[in-house]
C-alpha positions in Angstrom: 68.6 149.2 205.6 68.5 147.5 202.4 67.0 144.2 202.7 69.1 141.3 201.4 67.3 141.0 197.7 68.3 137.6 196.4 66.8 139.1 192.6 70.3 141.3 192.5 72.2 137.5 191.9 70.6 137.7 188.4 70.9 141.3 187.9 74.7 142.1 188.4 76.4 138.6 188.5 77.4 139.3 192.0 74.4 138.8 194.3 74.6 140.1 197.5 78.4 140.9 196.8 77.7 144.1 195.1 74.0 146.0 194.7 73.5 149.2 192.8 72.4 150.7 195.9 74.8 149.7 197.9 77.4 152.2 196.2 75.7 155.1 197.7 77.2 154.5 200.9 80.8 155.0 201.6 83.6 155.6 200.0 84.2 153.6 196.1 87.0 151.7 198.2 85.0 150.9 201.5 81.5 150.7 200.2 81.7 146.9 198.9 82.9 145.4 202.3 81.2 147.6 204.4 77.9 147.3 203.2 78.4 143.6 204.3 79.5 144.3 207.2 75.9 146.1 208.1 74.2 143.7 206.3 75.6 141.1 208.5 75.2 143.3 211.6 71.3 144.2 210.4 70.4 140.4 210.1 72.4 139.6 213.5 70.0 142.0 215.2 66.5 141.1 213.7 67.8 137.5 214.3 68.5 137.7 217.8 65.2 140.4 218.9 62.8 137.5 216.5 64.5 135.0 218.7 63.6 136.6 222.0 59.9 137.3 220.5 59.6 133.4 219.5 59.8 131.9 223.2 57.0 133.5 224.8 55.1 132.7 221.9 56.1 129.1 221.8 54.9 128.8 225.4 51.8 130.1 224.2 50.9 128.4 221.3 47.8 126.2 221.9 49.7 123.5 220.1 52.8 123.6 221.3 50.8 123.7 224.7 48.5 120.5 223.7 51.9 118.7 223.2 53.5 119.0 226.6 50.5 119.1 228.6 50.5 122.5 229.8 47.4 124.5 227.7 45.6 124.7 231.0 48.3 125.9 233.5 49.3 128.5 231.2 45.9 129.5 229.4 44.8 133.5 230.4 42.0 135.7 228.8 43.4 137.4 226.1 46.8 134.9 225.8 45.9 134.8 221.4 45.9 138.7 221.8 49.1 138.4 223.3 50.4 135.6 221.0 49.1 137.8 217.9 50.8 140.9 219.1 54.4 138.9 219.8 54.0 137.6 216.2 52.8 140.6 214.7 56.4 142.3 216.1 58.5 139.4 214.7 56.4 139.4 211.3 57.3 143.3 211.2 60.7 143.7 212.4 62.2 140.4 211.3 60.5 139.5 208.3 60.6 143.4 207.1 64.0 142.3 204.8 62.0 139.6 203.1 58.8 141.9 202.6 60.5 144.7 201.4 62.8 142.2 199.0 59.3 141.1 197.3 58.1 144.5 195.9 61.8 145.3 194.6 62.0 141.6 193.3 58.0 142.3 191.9 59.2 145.9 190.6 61.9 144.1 188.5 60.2 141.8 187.7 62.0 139.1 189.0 60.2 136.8 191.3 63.1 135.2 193.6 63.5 134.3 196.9 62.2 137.1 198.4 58.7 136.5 196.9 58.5 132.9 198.3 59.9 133.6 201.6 57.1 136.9 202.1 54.1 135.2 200.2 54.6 132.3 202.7 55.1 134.5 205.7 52.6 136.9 204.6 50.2 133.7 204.1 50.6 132.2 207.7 50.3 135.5 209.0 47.0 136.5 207.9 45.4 133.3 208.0 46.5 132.6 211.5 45.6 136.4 212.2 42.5 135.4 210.5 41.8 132.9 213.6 42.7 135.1 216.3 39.6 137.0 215.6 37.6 134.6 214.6 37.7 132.5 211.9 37.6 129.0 212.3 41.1 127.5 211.8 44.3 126.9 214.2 47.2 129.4 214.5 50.4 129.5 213.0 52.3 131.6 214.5 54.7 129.3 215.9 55.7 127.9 212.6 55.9 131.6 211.4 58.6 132.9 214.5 60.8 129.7 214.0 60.6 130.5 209.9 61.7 133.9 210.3 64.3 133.1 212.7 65.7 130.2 210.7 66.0 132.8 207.8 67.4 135.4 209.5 70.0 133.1 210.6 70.7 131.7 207.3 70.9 135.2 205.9 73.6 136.4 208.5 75.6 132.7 207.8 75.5 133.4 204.1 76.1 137.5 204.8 79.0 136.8 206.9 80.6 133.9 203.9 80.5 137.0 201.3 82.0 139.2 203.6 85.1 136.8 204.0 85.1 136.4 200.5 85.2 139.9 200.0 87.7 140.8 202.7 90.6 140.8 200.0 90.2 144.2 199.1 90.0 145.4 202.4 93.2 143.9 203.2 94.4 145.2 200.5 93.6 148.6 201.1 95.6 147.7 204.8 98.9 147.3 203.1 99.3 151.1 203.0 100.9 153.1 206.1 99.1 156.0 207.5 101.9 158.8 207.1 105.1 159.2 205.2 108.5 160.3 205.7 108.7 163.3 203.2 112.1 165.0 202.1 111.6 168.5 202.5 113.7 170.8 200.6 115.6 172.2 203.2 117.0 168.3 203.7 114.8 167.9 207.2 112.6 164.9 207.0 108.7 165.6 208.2 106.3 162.9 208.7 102.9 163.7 206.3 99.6 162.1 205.3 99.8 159.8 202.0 96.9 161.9 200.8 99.6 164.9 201.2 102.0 163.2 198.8 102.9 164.2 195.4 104.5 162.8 191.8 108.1 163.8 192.1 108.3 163.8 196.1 111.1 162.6 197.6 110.4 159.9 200.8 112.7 158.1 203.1 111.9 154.7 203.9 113.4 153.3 207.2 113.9 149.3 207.3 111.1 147.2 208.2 108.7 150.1 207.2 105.9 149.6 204.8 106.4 151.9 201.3 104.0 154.7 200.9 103.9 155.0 197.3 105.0 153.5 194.3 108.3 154.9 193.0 112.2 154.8 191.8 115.1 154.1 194.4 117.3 157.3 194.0 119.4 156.6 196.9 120.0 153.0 199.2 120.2 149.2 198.8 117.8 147.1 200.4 115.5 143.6 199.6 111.6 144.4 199.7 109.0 141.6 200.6 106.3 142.1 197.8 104.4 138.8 198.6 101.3 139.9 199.3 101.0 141.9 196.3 102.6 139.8 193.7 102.2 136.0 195.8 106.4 135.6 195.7 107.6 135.0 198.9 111.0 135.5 198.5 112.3 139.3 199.5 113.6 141.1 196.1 117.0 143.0 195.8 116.1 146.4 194.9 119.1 149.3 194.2 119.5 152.7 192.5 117.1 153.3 189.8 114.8 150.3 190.4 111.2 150.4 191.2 109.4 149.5 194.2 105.4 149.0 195.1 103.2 151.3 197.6 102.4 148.7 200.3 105.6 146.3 199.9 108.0 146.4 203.0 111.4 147.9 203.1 113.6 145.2 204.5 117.5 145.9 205.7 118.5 148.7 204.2 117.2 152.4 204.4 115.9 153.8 200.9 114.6 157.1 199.4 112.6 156.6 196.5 111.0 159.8 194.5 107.5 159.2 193.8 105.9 158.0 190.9 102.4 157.2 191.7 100.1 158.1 194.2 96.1 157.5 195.0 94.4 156.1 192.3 97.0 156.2 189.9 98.8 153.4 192.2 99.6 149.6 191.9 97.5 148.6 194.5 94.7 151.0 193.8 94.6 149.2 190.3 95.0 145.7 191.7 91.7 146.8 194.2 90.3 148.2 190.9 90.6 144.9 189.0 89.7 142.7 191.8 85.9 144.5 192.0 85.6 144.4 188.4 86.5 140.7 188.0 83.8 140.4 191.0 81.3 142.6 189.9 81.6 141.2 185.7 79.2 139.2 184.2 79.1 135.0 184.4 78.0 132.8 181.4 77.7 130.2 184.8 75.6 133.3 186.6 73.7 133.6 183.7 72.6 129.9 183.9 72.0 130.2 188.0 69.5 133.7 187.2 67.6 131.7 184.9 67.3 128.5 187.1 66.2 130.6 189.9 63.5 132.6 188.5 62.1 129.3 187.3 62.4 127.7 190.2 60.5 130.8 192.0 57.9 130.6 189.0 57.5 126.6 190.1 57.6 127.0 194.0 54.8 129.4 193.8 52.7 127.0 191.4 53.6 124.0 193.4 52.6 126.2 196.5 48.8 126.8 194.8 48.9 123.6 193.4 49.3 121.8 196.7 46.6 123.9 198.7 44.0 122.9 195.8 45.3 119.0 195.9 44.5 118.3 199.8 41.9 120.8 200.0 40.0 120.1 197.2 41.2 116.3 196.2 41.6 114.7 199.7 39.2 116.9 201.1 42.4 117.7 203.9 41.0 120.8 206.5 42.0 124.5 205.3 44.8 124.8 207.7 46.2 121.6 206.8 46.5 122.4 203.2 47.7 125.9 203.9 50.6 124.1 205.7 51.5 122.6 202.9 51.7 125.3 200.5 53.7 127.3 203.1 56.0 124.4 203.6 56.5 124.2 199.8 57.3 127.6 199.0 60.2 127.7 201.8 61.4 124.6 201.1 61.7 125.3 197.3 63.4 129.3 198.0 66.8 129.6 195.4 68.3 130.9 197.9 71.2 128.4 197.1 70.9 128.4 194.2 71.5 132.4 194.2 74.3 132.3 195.7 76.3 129.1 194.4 78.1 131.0 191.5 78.6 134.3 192.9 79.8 133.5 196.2 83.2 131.2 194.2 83.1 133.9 191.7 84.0 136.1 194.7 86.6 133.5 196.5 88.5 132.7 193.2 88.3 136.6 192.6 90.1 137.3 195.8 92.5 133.7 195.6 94.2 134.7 192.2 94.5 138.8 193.6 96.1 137.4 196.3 98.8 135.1 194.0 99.5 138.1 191.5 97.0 136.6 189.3 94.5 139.5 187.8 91.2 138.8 186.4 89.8 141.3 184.0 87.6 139.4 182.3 85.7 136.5 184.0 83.9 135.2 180.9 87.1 134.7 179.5 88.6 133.5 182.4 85.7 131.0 183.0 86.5 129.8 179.2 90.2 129.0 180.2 89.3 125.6 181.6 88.5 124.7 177.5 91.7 126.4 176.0 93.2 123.6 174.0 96.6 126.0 172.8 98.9 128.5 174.5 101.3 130.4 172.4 104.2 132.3 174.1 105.7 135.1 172.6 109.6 134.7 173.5 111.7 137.4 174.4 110.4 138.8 177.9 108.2 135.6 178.6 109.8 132.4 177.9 113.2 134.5 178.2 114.3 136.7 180.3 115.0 139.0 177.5 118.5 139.5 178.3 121.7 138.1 177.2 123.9 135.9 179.1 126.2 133.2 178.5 125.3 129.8 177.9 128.1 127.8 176.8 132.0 128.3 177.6 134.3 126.0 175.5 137.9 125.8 176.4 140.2 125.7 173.1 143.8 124.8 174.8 145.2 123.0 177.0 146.9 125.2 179.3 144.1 127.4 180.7 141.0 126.3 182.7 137.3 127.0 181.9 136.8 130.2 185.4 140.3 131.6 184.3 139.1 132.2 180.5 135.6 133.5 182.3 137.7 135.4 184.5 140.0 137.3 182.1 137.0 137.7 179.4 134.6 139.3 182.4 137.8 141.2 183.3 137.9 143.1 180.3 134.6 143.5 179.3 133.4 144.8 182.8 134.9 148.0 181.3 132.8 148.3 178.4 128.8 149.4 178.2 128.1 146.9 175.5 124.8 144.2 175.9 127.1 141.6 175.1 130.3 142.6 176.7 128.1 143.5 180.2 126.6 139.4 179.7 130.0 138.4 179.6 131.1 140.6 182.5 127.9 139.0 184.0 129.4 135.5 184.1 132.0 136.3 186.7 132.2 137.1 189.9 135.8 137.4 190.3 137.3 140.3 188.4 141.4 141.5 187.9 142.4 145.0 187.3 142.7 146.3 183.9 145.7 148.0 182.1 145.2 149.9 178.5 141.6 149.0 178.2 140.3 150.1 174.5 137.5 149.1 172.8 138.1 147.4 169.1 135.2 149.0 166.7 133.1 146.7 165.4 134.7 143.4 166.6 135.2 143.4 171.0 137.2 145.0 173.1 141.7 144.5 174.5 143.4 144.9 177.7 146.0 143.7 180.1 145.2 141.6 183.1 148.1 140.0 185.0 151.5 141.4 182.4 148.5 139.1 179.6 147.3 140.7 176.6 143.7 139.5 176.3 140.9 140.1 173.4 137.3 139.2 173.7 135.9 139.5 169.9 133.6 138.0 167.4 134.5 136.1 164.1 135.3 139.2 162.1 138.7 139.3 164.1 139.3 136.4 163.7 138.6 136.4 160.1 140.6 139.9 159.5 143.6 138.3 161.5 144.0 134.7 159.7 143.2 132.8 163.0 142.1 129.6 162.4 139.0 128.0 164.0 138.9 124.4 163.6 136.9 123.7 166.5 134.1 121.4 165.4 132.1 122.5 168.5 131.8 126.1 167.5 129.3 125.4 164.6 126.3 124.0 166.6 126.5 126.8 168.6 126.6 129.7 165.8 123.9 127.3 164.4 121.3 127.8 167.6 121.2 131.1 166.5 123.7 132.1 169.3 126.2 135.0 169.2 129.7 133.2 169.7 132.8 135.2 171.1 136.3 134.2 171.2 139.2 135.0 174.2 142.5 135.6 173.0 145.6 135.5 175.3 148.9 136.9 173.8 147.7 136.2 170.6 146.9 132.9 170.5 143.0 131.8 170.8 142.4 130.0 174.3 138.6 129.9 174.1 135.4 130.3 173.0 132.0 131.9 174.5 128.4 131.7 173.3 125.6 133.7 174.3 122.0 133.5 173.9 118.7 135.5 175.9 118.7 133.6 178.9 115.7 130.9 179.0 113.9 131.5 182.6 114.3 128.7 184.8 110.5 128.1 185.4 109.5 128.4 181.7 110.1 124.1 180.9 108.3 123.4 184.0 105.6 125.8 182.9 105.7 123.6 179.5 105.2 120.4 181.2 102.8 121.4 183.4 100.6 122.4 180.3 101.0 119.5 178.5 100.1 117.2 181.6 96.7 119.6 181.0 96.8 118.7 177.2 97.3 121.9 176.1 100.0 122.6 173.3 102.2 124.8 173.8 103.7 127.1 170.5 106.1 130.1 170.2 106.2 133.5 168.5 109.2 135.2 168.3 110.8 137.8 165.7 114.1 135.6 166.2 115.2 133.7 163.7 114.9 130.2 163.3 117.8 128.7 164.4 117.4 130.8 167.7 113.6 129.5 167.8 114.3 126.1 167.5 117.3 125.9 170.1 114.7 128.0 172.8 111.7 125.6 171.6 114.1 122.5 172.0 115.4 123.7 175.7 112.0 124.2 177.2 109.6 121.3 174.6 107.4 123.0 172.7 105.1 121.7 170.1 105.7 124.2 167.5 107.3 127.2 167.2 106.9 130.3 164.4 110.2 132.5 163.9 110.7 135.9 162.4 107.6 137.2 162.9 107.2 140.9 163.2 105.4 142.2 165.7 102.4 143.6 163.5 102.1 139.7 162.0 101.6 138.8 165.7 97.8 138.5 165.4 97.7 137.0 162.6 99.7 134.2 163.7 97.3 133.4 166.4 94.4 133.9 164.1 96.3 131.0 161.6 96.2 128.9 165.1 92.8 129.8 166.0 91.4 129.2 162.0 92.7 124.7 162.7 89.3 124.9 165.4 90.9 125.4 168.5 90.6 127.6 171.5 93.6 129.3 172.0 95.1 131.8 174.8 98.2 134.5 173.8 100.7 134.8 176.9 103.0 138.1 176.4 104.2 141.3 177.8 101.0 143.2 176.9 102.9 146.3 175.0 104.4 144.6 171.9 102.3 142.0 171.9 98.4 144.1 172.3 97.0 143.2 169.0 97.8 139.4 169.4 96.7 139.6 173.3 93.3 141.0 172.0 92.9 138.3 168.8 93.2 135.0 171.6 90.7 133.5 173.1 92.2 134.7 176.5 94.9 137.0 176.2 97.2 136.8 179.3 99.6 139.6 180.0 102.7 138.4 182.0 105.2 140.9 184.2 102.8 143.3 183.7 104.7 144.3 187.1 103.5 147.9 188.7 101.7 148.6 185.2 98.6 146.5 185.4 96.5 148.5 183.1 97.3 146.5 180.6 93.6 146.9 177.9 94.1 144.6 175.7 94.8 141.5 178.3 92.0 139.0 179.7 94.2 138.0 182.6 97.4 139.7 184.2 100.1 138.0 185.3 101.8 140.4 188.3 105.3 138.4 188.3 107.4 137.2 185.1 107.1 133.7 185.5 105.6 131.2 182.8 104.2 128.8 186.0 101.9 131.4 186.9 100.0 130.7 183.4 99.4 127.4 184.8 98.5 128.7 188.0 95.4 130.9 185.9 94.3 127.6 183.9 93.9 125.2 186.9 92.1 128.2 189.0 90.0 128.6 185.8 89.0 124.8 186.1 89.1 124.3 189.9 86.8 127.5 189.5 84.4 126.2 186.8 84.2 122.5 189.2 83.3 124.6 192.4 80.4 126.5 190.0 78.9 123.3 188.6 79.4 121.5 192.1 77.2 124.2 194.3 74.8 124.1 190.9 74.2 120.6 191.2 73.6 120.3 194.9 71.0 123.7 194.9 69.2 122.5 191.9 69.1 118.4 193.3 68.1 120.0 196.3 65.0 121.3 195.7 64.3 118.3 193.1 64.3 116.2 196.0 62.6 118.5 198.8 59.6 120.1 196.7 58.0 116.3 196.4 59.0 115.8 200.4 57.3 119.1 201.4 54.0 119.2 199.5 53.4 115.6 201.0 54.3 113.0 199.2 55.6 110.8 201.8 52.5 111.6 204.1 50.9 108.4 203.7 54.2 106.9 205.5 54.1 109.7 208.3 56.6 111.8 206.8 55.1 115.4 206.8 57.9 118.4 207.2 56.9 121.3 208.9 57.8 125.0 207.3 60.3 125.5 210.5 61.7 122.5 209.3 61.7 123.1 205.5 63.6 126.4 205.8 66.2 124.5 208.6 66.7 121.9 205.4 66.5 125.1 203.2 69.5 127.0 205.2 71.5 123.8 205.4 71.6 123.8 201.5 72.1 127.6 201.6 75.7 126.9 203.9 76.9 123.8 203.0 77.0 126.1 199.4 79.0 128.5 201.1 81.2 126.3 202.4 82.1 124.5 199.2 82.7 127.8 197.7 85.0 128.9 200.4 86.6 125.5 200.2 87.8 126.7 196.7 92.3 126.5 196.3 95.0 127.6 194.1 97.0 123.8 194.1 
């Protein structure tokens, strides 16, 4: 049993949420919650046996025994022999943790909470030992069982908050089934072990059923509930050819998908991945909290010596008295708060954004999010959908309505494979059968719907056939940057239709959002400008920068970053790697099932812009919860050093070191509790 070594805070960023050690134990997967769990379990035990120990020896305690009257019903030859031995088993068994923490904390060279909590065991012990046989003195024994129980309880309180925190992997790791219905090649279905799946399998997946493995939908129709892997509640349609998540759940329809990734080649074996290297990475805040501790350790331990000399030597105070003190001081003053304050929300905001289909990779980055100042979008894919679609239908004669020009335009193109003519197609849901369908190079596509000749085709037919357009509306449009189409009937032009990539629905709200946060938003896009400016106008940016290849990227966002400002890259992590590695914080978004994305700071599961907002108010809620539990361990001990060496004694207020390590704990979980208190708004 490793004892719970407050020195690993400064040495891995993590604390008690992931020791070098520790990964000996267990599988890489289970190690990190498990070891908690024992921990937990170790501390509830020595708690519990210490507690048992300390009421014989509070009955025996002269003390104790003075105070309620009873020292001479209870007195027996040979009751300190007993009260040293009850001791002596709770100084062993439940302060063994704190003794063993000091030579590891000594070894390292770290003085921490371990050293205060066993020098001022260790110190009561032999002292009071000391008086058993012989020296002249009272016992502390008393004050030495209710300091190791207080401890012990405040270490299974604070081992029990990391393990919640750290749950998310576990249930994680919970979203897979334990066996799979594998296609076998005679066409009989047999029910195997995950671990027996392979790349290329074919598995059936039976509605309601949790999917095995990622893959590709070769056969079935159904909507799959990714929510607790992406954070979207609402179930996704899902077809031939599409892609689907181990650990998602099948919903109505029955589906066989062949396999594409299994083990640790997964999703959700990268997501776990991720989520204990976000937990396990490096803080500028930890940084801070390592440093303040080992001072503080550094000071206790002074202020412990310095104590014992002051009423020993200077007001001439009896040796126990002064010893008291000291002890008192050196529990009081234990960082144990102060350890855990920034890994413990590292931890819950860790496990809060893995849980929305927000990845952390990099926490220093992520920690700097709360100061970005600019945000710059690339378009296509992340602002857009990256799709065509129709946007604007204008209606050129009198005699046909806006969904019958849709209808007969979507007619014919449904027949054709072209981007545009399948947006088009896109636009309605009704569609007419088609007579002598043929395709018109270069310029659209003709057919006959209801005994009508009707052509969908772009200005060069127009141009070649000396039709006139006079419509005055026409020209914004073609000015936007869209691509306009036109909808002949028997000849004669009825109507006209634009189309443009399709801006997401979320992306303005995303904008606003960001700009309540005082961030400006900006745009990269290879499009040209006309098509920059009419996306930049529909969502409000603050700038935008058009035809810019994709190997200028970077430089674009060094250009931003050269005016003094801290800025963030948001894109689809391929294209855009370069420009996601110059930013400040590069944020990959729709990574999807491919979360492996190097060059990104922070990955963005879904393809929605509002999740970008989502990652800056975590970053700052984060940051608040950090300096929050910082300021309360650190005022803390500012206020309950002073207390405990005495300097209220002159007014009877004198703390004893049961009660300094009950005020000591009490800091320890209401830290704990703030962290845990942390939320994604």
């Amino acid at each position: 049993m490793e004892p719970s070594n407050h020195s690993g805070h400064r040495q891995d960023g993590m604390g008690h949420a992931m020791h070098e050690g520790h990964r000996e134990t267990g599988s890489k997967d289970d190690a990190h919650t498990g070891h908690h769990a024992h921990m937990a379990a170790d501390f509830r035990k020595r708690f519990w046996i210490s507690l048992a120990l300390t009421l014989p020896i509070l009955v025996l305690s002269p003390l104790l025994q003075k105070l309620v009257g009873l020292s001479e019903a209870i007195r027996f030859p040979g009751d300190l022999y007993v009260l040293f031995g009850l001791a002596s088993a709770v100084f062993w068994h439940g302060g063994w943790p704190f003794l063993k923490g000091l030579f590891k904390e000594l070894k390292s060279r770290q003085p921490g909470m371990m050293t205060l909590v066993a020098v001022a065991i260790t110190t009561a012990y032999l002292y009071s030992s000391a008086v058993v046989f012989g020296l002249a003195g009272k016992t502390f024994f008393w004050e030495l069982a209710t300091l190791v129980d207080i401890m012990l309880l405040g270490h299974w309180i604070e081992m029990k908050s990391v393990l919640g925190a750290s749950k998310a992997l576990e249930e994680l790791a919970k979203l897979m089934p334990s066996d799979a219905h594998k296609l076998m090649p005679d066409g009989s279905v047999k029910d195997v072990p995950l671990s027996e799946l392979a790349v290329d399998d074919k598995v059936l997946i039976k509605p309601g059923e949790k999917i095995p493995a990622d893959g590709v939908i070769v056969e079935g129709e159904s909507s799959v509930n990714e929510a607790m892997l992406t954070g979207e509640s609402t179930p996704v349609a899902k077809k031939t050819a599409g892609k689907v998540i181990g650990g998602s759940i099948n919903g109505e329809g029955s589906l066989t998908i062949e396999v594409k990734g299994t083990g640790e080649d997964s999703f959700l074996s990268q997501v776990i991945l991720l989520v204990k290297q976000a937990q396990e990475s490096k803080s500028k805040s930890q940084d801070l909290a390592n440093t303040a501790a080992m001072w503080l350790t550094i000071v206790a331990l002074s202020c412990g010596a310095v104590t014992f000399l002051v009423w020993l030597v200077l007001m001439s105070k009896e040796f126990a008295f002064a010893i008291e003190r000291s002890v008192t001081v050196m529990v009081i003053a234990c960082p144990h708060a102060l350890g855990l304050a920034v890994p413990l929300v590292v931890a819950v905001s860790t496990a809060l954004a893995a849980k929305n289909g927000l990845l952390i990779r990099n926490r220093v980055s992520f920690e700097a999010a709360r100061k970005l100042q600019a945000i710059i979008f690339d378009k296509t894919g992340t602002l857009t959908e990256g799709r065509f679609g129709v946007t604007d239908t204008l209606v050129l004669s009198q005699d046909i309505d806006e969904e019958t020009l849709r209808k007969y335009a979507a007619s014919v193109d449904a027949n054709s494979e072209h981007p545009i003519a399948k947006a088009i197609a896109a636009s309605s849901e009704k569609k007419l059968p088609v007579e002598n369908f043929k395709s018109i190079p270069g310029k659209g596509a003709e057919g006959r719907v209801e005994g009508k000749e009707i052509k969908v085709v772009g200005p060069g037919y127009l141009h070649e056939q000396n039709i006139g357009m006079t419509d005055e509306r026409v020209e914004p449009l073609q000015a936007q940057g869209k691509t306009v189409v036109f909808v002949l009937v028997d000849g004669k032009l009825k109507g006209a239709m634009a189309l443009a990539d399709i801006v997401r629905p979320e992306a303005k709200q995303a904008i606003d959002a960001l700009k309540a946060l005082n961030i400006r938003c900006m745009m990269l896009t290879g499009d040209n400008k006309a098509t920059a400016k009419w996306v930049s106008d529909q969502v409000g940016l603050d700038e935008y920068f058009a035809e810019v290849l994709p190997q200028d990227k970077a430089a674009k966002v060094k250009e931003v970053q050269s005016r003094g400002v801290l800025v963030a890259m948001t894109g689809d992590g391929v294209n855009d790697a370069p420009a996601l590695a110059q930013a400040d914080l590069g944020i990959a978004i729709g990574a999807g099932s491919d979360v492996a994305v190097e060059t990104a700071d922070v990955i963005l599961v879904r393809s929605n812009p509002l999740d970008v907002v989502a990652i800056l108010k975590l970053s700052r809620a984060t940051y608040r919860k950090m300096v929050q539990n910082l300021i309360w361990a650190t005022g803390y001990n500012t206020f309950a050093i002073p207390l405990a060496a005495g300097a209220l004694y002159a007014w009877g207020v004198l703390l004893s070191p049961a009660l300094g390590a009950v005020l000591m704990s009490a800091s320890t979980v209401i830290v704990a509790i703030n962290a845990r208190m942390l939320k994604l708004k």
